[in-house]
C-alpha positions in Angstrom: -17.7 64.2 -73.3 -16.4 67.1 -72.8 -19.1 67.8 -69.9 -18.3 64.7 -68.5 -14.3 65.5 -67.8 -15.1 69.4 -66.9 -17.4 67.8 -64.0 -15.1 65.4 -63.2 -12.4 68.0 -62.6 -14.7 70.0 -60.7 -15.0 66.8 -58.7 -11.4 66.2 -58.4 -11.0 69.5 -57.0 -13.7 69.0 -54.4 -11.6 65.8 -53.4 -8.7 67.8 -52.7 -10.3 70.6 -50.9 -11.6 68.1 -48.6 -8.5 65.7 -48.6 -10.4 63.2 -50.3 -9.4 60.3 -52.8 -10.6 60.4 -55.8 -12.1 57.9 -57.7 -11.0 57.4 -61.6 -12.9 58.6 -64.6 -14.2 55.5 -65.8 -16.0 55.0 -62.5 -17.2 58.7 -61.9 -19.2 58.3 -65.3 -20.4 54.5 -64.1 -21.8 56.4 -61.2 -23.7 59.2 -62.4 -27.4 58.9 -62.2 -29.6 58.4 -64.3 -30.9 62.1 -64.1 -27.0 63.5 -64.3 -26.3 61.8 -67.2 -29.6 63.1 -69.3 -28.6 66.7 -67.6 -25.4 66.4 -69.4 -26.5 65.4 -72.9 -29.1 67.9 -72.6 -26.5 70.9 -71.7 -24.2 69.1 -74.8 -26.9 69.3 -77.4 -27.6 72.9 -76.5 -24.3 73.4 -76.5 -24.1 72.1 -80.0 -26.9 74.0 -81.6 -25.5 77.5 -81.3 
């Protein structure tokens, strides 16, 4: 989860270099792809085996 909330601050700060609005949490994970989201649990398993 963790990965999840560091992107999504990475995103929020993308919104506000570009004077965007943000969406909430709940729907930036409901819009990740299908790709992001196994990127994610990939990078958090490896993460987990050190």
């Amino acid at each position: 989860m963790s990965h999840y909330k560091s992107g999504y601050q990475f995103y929020l700060e993308k919104c506000e270099q570009f004077d965007l609005e943000p969406i909430n949490f709940y729907y930036y994970v409901n819009q990740l792809s299908q790709e992001q989201l196994e990127y994610y649990n990939e990078a958090a398993q490896m993460k987990g085996s050190y």
